[in-house]
MIDOSE-1310 file (N, C-alpha, C; in nm, 2 decimals, decimal comma, always signed):
residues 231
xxxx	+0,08/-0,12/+0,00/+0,00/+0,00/+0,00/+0,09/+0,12/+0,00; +0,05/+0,27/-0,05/+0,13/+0,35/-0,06/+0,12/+0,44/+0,06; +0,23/+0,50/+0,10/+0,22/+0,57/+0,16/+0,19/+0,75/+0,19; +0,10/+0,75/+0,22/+0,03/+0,91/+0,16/+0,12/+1,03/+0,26
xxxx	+0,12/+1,12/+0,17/+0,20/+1,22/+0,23/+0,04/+1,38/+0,19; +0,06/+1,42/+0,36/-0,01/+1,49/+0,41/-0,02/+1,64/+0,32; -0,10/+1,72/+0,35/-0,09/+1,86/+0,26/-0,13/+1,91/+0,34; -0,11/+2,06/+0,37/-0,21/+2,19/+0,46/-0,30/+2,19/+0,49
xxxx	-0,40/+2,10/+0,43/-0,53/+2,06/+0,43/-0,49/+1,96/+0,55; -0,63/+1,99/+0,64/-0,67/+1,86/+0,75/-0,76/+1,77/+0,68; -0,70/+1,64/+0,66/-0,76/+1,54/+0,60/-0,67/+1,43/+0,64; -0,70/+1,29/+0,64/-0,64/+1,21/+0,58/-0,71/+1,09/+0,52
xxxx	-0,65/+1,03/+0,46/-0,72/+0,87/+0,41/-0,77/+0,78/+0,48; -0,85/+0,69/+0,42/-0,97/+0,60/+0,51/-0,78/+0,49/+0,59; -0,81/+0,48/+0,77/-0,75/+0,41/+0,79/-0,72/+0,28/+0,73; -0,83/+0,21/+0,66/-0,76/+0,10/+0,60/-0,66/+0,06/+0,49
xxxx	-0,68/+0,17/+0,44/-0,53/+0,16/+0,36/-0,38/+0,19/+0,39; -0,37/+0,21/+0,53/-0,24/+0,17/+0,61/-0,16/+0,05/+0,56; -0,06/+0,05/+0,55/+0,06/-0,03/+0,51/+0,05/-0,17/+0,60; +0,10/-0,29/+0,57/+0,11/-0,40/+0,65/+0,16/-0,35/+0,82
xxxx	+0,24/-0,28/+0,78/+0,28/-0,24/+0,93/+0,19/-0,14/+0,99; +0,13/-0,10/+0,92/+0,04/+0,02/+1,01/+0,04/+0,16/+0,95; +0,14/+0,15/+0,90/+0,19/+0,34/+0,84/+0,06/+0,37/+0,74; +0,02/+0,50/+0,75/-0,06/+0,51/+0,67/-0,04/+0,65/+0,61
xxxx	+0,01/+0,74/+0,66/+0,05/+0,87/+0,61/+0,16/+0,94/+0,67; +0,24/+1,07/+0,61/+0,36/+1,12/+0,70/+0,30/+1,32/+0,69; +0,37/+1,36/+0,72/+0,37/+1,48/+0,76/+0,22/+1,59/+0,79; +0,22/+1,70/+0,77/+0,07/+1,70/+0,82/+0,14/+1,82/+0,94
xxxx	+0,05/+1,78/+1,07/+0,10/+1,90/+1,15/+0,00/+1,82/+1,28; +0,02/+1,86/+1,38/-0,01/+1,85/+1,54/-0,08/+1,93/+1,59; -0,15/+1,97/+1,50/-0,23/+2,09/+1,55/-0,35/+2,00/+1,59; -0,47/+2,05/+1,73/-0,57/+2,07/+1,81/-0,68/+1,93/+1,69
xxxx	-0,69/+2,01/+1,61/-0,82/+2,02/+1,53/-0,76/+1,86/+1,40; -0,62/+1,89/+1,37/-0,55/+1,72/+1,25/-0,56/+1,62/+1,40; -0,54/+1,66/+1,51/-0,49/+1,51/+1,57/-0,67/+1,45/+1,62; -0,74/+1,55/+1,67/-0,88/+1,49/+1,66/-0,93/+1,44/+1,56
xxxx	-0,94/+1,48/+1,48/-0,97/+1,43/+1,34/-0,91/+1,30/+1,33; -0,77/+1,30/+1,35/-0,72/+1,11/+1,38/-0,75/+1,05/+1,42; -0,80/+1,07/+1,53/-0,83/+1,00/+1,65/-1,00/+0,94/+1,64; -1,03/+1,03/+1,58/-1,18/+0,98/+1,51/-1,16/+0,89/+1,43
xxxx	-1,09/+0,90/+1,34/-1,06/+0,81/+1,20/-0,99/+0,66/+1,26; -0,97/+0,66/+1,40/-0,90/+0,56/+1,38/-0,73/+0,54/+1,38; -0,67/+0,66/+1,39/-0,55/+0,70/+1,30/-0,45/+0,76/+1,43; -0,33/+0,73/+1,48/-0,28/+0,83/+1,59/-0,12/+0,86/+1,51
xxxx	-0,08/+0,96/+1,61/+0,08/+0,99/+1,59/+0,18/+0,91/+1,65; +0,27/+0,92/+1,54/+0,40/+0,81/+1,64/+0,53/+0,81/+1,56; +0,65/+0,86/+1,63/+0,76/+0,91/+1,52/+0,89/+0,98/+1,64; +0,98/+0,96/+1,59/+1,09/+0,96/+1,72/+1,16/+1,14/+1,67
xxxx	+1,21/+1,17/+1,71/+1,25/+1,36/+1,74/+1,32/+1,36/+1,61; +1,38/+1,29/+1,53/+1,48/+1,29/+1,42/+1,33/+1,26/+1,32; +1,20/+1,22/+1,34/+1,16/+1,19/+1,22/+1,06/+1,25/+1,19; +1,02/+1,29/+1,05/+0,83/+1,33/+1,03/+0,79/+1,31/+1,11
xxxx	+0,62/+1,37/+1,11/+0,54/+1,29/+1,17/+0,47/+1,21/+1,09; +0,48/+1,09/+1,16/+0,39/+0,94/+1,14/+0,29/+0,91/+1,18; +0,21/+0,91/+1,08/+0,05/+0,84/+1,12/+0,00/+0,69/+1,11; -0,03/+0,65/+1,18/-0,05/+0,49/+1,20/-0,22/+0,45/+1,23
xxxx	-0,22/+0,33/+1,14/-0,34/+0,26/+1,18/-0,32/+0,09/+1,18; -0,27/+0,06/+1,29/-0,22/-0,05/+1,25/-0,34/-0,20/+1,30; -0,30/-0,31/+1,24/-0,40/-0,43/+1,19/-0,32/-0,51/+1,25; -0,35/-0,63/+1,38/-0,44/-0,59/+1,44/-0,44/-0,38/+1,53
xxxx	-0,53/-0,44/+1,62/-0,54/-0,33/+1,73/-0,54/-0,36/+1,85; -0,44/-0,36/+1,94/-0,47/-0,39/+2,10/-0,56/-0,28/+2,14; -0,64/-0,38/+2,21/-0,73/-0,29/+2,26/-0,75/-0,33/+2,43; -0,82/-0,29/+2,55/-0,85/-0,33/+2,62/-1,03/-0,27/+2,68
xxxx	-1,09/-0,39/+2,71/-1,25/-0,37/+2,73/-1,20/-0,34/+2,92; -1,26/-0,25/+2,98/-1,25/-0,19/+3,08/-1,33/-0,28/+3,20; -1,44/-0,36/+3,16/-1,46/-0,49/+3,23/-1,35/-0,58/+3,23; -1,26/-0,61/+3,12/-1,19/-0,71/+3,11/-1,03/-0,69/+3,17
xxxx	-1,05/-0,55/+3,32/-0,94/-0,57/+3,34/-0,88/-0,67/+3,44; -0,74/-0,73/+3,41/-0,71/-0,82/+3,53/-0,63/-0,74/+3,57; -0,71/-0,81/+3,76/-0,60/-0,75/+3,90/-0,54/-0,86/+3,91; -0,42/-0,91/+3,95/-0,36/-0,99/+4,04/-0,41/-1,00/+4,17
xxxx	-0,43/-1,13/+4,26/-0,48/-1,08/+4,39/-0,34/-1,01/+4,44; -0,21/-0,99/+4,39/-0,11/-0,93/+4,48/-0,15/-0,74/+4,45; -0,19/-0,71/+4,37/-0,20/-0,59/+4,31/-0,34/-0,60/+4,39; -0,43/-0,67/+4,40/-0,56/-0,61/+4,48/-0,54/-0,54/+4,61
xxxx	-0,44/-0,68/+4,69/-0,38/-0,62/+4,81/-0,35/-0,53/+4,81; -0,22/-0,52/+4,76/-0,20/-0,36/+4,75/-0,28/-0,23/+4,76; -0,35/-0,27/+4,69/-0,47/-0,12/+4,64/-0,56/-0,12/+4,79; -0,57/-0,26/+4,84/-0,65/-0,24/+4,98/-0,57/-0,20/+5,08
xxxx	-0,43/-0,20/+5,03/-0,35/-0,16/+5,17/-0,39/+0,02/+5,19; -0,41/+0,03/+5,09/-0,43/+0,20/+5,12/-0,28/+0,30/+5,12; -0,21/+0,23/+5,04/-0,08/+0,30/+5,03/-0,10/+0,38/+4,93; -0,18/+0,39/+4,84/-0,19/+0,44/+4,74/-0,30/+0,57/+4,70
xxxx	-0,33/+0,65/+4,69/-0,42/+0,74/+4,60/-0,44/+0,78/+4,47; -0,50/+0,79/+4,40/-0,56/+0,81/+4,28/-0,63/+0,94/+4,28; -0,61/+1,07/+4,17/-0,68/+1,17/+4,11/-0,68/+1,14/+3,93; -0,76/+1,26/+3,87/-0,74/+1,28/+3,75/-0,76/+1,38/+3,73
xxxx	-0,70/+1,46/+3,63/-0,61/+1,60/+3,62/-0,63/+1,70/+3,66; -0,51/+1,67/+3,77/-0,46/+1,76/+3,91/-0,28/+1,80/+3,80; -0,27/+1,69/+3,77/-0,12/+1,68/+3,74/-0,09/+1,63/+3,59; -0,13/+1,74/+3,45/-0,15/+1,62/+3,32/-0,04/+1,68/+3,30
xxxx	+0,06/+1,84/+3,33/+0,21/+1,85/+3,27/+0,30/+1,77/+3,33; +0,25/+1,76/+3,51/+0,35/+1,65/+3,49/+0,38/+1,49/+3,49; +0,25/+1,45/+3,45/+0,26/+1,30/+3,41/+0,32/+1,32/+3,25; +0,26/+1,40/+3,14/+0,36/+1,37/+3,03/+0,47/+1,36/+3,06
xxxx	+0,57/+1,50/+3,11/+0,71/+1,55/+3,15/+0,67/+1,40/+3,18; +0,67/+1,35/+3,28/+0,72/+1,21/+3,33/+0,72/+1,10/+3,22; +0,62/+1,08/+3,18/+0,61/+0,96/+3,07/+0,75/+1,00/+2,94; +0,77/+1,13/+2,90/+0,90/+1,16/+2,84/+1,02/+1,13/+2,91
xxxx	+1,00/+1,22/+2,99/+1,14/+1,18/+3,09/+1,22/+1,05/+3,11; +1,14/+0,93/+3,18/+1,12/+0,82/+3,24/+1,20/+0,73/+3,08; +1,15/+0,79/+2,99/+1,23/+0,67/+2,85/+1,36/+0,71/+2,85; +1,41/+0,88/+2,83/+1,53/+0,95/+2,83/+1,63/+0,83/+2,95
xxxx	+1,57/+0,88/+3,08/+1,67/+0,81/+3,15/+1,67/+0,65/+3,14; +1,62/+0,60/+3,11/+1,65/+0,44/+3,07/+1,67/+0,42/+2,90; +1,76/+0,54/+2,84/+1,78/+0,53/+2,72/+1,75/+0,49/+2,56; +1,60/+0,52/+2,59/+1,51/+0,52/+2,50/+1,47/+0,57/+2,43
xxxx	+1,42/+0,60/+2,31/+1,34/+0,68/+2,21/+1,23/+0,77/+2,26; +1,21/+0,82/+2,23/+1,04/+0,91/+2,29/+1,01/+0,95/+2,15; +0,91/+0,93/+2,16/+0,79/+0,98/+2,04/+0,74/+1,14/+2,12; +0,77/+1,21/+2,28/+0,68/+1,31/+2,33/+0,79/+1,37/+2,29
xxxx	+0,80/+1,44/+2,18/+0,86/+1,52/+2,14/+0,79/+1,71/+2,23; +0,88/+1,81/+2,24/+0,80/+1,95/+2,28/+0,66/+2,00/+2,17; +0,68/+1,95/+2,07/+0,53/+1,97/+1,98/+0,42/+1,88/+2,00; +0,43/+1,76/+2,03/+0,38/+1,67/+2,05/+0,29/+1,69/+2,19
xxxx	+0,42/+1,72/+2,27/+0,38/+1,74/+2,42/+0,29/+1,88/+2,42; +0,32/+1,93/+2,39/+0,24/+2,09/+2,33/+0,07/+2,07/+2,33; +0,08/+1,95/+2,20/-0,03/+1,95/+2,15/-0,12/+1,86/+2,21; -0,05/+1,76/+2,29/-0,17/+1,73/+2,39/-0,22/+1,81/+2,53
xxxx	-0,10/+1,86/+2,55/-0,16/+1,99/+2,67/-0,27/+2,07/+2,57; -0,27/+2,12/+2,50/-0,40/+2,23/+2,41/-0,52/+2,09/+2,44; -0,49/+1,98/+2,42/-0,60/+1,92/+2,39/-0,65/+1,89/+2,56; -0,57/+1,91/+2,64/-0,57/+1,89/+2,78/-0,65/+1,99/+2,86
xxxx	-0,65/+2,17/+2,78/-0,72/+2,23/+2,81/-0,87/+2,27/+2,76; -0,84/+2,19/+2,65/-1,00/+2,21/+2,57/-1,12/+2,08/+2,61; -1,04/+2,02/+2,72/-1,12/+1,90/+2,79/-1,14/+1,74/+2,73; -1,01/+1,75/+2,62/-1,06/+1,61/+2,52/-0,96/+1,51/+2,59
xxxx	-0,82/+1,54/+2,66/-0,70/+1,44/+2,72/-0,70/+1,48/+2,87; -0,68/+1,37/+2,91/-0,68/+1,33/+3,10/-0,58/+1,30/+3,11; -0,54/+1,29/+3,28/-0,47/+1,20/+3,30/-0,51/+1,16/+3,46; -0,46/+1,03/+3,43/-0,48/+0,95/+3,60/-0,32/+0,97/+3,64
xxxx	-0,34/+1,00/+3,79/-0,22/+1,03/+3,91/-0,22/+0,92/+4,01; -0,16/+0,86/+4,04/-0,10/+0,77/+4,16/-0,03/+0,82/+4,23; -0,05/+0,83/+4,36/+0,04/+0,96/+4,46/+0,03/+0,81/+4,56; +0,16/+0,84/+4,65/+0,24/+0,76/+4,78/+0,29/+0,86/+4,85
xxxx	+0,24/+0,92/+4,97/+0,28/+0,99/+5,08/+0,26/+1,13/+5,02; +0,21/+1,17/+4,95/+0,22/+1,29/+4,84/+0,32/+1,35/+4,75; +0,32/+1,22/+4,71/+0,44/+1,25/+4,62/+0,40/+1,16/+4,45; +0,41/+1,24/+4,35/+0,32/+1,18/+4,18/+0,44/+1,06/+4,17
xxxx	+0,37/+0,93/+4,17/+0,45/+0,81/+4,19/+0,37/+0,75/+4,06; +0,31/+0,77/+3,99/+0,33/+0,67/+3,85/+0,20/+0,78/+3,77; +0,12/+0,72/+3,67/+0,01/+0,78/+3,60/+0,01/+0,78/+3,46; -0,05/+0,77/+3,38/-0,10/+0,74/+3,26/-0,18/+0,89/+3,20
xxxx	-0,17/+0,90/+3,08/-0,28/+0,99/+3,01/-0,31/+0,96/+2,88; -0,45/+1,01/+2,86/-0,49/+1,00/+2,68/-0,59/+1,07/+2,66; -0,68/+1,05/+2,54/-0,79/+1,14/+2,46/-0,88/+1,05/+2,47; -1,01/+1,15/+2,54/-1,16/+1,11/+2,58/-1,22/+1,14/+2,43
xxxx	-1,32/+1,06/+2,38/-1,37/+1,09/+2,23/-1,51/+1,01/+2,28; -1,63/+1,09/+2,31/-1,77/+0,96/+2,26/-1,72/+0,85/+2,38; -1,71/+0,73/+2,35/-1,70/+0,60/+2,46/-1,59/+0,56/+2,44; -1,48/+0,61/+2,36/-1,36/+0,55/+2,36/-1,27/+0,67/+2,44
xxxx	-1,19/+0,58/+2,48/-1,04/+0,66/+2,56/-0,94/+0,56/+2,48; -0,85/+0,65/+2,47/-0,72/+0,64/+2,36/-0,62/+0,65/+2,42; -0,55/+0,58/+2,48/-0,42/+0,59/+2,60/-0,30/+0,58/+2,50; -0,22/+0,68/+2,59/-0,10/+0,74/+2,52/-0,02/+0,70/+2,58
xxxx	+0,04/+0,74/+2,69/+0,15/+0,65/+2,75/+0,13/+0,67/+2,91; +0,23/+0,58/+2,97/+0,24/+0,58/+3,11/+0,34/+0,58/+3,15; +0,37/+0,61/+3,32/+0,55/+0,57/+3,36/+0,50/+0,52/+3,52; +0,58/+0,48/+3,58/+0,61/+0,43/+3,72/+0,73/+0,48/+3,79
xxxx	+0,69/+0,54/+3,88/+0,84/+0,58/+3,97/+0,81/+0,43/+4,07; +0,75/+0,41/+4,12/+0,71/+0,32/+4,23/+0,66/+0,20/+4,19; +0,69/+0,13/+4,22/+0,63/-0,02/+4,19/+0,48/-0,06/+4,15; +0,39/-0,06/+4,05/+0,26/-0,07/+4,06/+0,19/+0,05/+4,04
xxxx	+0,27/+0,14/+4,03/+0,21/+0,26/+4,08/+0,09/+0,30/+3,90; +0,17/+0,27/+3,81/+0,12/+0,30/+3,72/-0,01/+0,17/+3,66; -0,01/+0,02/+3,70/-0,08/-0,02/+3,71/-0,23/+0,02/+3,83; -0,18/+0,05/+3,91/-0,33/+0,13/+4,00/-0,39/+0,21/+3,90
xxxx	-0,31/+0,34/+3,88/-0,37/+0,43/+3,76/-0,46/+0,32/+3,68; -0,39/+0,23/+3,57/-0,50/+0,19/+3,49/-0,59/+0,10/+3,56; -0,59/+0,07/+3,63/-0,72/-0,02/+3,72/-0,84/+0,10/+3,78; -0,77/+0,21/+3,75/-0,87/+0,32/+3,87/-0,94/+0,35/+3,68
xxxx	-0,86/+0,38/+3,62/-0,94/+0,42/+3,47/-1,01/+0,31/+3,47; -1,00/+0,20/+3,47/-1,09/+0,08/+3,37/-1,19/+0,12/+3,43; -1,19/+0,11/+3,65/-1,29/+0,11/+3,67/-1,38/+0,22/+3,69; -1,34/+0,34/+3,67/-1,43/+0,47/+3,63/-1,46/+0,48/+3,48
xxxx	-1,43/+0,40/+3,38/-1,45/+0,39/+3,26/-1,58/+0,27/+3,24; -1,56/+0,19/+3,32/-1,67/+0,03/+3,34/-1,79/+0,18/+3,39; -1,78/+0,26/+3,50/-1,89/+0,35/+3,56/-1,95/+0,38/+3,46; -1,90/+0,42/+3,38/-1,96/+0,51/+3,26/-1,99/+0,50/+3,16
xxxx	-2,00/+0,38/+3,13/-2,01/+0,29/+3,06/-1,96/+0,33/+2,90; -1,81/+0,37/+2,96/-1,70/+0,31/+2,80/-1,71/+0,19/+2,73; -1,71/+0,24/+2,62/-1,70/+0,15/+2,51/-1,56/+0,05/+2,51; -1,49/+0,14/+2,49/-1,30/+0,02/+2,54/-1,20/+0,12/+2,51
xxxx	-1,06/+0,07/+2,58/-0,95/+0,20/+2,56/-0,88/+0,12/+2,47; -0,86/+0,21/+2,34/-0,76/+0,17/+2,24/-0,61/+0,19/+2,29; -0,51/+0,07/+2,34/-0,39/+0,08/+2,36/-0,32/+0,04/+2,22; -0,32/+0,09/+2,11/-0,28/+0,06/+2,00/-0,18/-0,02/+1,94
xxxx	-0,04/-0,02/+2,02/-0,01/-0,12/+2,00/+0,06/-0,26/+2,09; +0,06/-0,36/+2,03/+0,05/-0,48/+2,14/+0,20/-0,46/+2,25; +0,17/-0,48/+2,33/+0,30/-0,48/+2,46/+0,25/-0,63/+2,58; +0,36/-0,68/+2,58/+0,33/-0,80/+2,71/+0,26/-0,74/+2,83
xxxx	+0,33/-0,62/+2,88/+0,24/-0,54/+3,00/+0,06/-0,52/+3,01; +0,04/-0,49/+2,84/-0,10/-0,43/+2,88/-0,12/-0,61/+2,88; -0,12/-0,65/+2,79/-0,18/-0,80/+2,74/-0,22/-0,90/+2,90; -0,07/-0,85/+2,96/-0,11/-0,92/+3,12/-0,21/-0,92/+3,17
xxxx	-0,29/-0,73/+3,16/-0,41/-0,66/+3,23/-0,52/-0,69/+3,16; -0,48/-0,78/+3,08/-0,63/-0,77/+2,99/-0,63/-0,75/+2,90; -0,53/-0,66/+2,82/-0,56/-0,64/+2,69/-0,61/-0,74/+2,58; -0,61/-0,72/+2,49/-0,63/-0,81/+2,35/-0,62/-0,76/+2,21
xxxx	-0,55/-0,84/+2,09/-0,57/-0,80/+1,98/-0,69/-0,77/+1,89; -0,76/-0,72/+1,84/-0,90/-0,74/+1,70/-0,85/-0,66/+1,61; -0,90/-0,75/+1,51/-0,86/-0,71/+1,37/-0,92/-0,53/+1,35; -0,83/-0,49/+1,29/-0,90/-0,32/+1,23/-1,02/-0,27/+1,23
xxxx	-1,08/-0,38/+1,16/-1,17/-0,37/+1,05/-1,29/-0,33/+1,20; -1,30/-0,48/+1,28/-1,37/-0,45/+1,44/-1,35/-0,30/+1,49; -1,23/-0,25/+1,51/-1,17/-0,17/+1,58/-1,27/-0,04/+1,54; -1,25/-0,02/+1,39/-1,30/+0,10/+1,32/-1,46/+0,07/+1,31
xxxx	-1,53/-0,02/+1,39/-1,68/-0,04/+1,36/-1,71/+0,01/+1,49; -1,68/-0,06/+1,56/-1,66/+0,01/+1,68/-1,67/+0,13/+1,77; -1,55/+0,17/+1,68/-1,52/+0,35/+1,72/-1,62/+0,43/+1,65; -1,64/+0,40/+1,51/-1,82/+0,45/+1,46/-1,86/+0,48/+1,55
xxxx	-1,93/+0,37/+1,66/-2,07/+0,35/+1,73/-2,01/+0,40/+1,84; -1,88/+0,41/+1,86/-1,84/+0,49/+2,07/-1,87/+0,62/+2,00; -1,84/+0,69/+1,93/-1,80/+0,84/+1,86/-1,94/+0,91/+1,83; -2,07/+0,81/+1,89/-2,19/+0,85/+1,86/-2,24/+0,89/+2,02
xxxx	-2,18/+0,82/+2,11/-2,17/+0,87/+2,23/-2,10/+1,05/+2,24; -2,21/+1,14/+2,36/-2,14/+1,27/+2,38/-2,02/+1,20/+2,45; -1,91/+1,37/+2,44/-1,78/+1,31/+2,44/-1,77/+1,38/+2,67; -1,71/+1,30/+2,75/-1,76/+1,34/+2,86/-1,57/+1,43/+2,88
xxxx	-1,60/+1,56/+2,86/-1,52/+1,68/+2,87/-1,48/+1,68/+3,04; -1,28/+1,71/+3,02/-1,29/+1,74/+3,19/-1,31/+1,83/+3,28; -1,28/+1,88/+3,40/-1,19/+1,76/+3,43/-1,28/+1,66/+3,47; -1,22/+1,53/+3,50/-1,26/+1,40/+3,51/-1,20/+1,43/+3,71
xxxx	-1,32/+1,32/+3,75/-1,28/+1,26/+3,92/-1,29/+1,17/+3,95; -1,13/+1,14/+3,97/-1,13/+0,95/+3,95/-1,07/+0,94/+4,10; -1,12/+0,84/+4,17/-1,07/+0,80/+4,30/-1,02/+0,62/+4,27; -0,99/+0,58/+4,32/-0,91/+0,37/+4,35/-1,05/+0,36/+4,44
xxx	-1,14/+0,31/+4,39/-1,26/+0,24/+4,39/-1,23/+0,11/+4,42; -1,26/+0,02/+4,51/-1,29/-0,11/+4,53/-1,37/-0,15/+4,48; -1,37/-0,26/+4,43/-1,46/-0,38/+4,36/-1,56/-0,41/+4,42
């Protein structure tokens, strides 16, 4: 399949004609209004500081259904020990800064480039991107963020300073997302970690039928108020 190269115009091509690997278009721009439009389509950004930007829709799609999360009984405990607390966006500059940071020092790539990171703060203030906080003693010990759309949530990344800390976060999302009855959070692509929690692969074709019918749901704007809810 070819790969389409973007123009000034906000547009892009039907996600299914993404490349075997997922690539479906390059350049374009990070602005508010092209990355929603993605995100509807099916479509996100992903591309390391030396490269264009990269648009992906890749086949399958990890996804996770927010009923289908797994606790460990050791991770239950935990959450019942009460070491832990849980908010949602008290702190979204600095869970990204962290989810960027956190690769830097374990010598990794980052896709959260300053434009990137930019453009999800705009989206952070216009009420479309959250983030969940895990705090130990008062102190931001792990947390996750992404884009609220209709019934899907679109998770972008996470980090852990503390052990678990960023698993709580997504167990507190699943289960304020099960309240509200979400549709499912697209973790797009496959990793052993989510898979552990529940995740799972479906073909595209599911994914984008899907997202149709969440994107018909009003989109619930923040801030969001998430507490570690027991089962």
């Amino acid at each position: 399949m070819p790969i389409f190269r973007l123009s000034d115009r906000i547009s892009f091509p039907p996600a299914h004609f993404a490349s075997t690997n997922g690539l479906l278009a390059i350049g374009g721009d990070l602005s508010t209004s092209r990355l929603l439009m993605a995100y509807r389509m099916g479509i996100f950004p992903w591309f390391s500081e030396e490269d264009p930007i990269l648009w992906w829709s890749p086949d399958p799609r990890l996804v996770l259904f927010p009923g289908e999360i797994r606790v460990p009984g050791r991770l239950e405990r935990t959450i019942r020990k009460g070491l832990f607390t849980v908010s949602a966006d008290t702190a979204f500059d600095r869970v990204i800064d962290e989810c960027a940071r956190i690769r830097g020092e374990n010598g990794e790539q980052t896709w959260l480039t300053d434009d990137m990171m930019g453009a999800y703060r705009g989206l952070h203030r216009m009420g479309y991107a959250h983030s969940i906080e895990t705090w130990q003693a008062g102190r931001l010990a792990g947390g996750l963020y992404g884009i609220s759309l209709g019934g899907m949530f679109f998770g972008e990344s996470m980090f852990t300073r503390v052990s678990d800390a960023s698993k709580i976060a997504l167990v507190a999302l699943c289960r304020y997302l099960q309240k509200k009855r979400y549709d499912m959070i697209d973790c797009q692509v496959r990793t052993a970690h989510l898979l552990r929690m529940g995740a799972r692969e479906i073909p595209r074709k599911r994914f984008l039928k899907k997202l149709e019918t969440s994107l018909k749901r009003p989109t619930d704007k923040g801030p969001w108020h998430v507490s570690l809810e027991l089962p």
